[in-house]
N, C-alpha and C positions, 0 to 999 in steps of 0.2 A: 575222581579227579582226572585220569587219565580219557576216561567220556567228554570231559569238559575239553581239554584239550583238543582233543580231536573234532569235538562240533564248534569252537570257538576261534578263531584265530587271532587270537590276539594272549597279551603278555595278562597271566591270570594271578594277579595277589590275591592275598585273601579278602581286601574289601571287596574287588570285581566278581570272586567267587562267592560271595556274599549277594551280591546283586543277580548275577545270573539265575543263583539257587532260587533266588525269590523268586525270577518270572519264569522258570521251568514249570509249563506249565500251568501258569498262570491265566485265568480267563475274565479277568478284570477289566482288564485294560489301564493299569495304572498311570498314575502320573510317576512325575518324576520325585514331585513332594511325597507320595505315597510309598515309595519304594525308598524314601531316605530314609524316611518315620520307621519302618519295619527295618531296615537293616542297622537302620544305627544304636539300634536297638544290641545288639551282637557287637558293635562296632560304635562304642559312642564320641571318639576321636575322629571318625570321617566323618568329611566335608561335603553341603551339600555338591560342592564343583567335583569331587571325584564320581557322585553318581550320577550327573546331568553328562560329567566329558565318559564314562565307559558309556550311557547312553547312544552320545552321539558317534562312539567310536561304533557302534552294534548296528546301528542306522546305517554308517558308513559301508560296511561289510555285509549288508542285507542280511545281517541276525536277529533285528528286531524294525518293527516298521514304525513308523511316527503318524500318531490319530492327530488331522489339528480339525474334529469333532467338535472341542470343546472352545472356544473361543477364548476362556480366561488362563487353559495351561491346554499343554500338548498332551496326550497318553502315549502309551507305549500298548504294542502286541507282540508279545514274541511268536506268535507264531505266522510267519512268514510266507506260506499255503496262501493260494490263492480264495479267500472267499470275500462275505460284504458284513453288513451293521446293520442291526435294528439298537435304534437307539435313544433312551426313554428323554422326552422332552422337560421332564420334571425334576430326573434328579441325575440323569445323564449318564447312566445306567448303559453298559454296551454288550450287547448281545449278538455269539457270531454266527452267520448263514452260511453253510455250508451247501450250496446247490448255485447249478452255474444257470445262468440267464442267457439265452441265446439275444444278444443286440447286435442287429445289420443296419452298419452305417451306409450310406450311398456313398457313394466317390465326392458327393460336392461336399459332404458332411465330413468327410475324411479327410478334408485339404491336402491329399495325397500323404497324408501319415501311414505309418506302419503300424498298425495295434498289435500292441504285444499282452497285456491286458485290461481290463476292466475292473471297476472298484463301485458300489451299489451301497449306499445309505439308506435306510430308513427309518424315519422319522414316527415315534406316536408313544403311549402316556404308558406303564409298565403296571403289571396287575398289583402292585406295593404302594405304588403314586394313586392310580383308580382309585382302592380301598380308602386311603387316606381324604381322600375329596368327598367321598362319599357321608 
């Protein structure tokens, strides 16, 4: 608990520390529904608004990043680290790259912006989706 405290800043009940625990480490990418479904599980009086507001509180505090990946709900990554996505077109599946991409903008490209960093999606069919077509 006292780890929690110290990487979290924020006020920790036990539904939030319910929530965290779940995406500690987490390589999902869940949704928000995804993360009610497992914790309310532990907790079947929370609400799905207490998982979506410690959500957006973690967003707020650069503790967790928001994927809008998925067009019909947001995901979640808790891990923060700069990297990118491959991501299955089939069942939407997110997988994380870890390696950086050297991209040199030209100054007209840059409309005098600061890059602070870069973020790389990629898109294609995952070897579980393949099988399945097959």
């Amino acid at each position: 608990m006292t780890y929690m405290k110290k990487k979290y800043p924020i006020r920790l009940t036990p539904q939030r520390l319910a929530i965290l625990e779940y995406l500690e480490g987490n390589k999902a990418h869940p949704s928000a529904s995804d993360i009610y479904k497992a914790v309310s599980e532990k907790y079947p009086m929370m609400s799905f608004a207490t998982v979506y507001n410690t959500l957006d509180t973690l967003r707020e505090k650069m503790q967790v990043l928001e994927l809008s990946i998925d067009s019909k709900k947001k995901r979640f990554d808790p891990n923060t680290k700069p990297h990118h996505h491959l991501i299955c077109m089939e069942c939407k599946a997110i997988t994380d790259i870890h390696r950086k991409f050297a991209l040199d903008l030209t100054d007209g490209e840059r409309c005098d912006y600061k890059i602070m960093r870069n973020h790389i999606d990629f898109y294609g069919v995952c070897s579980n989706c393949k099988k399945k077509t097959k």
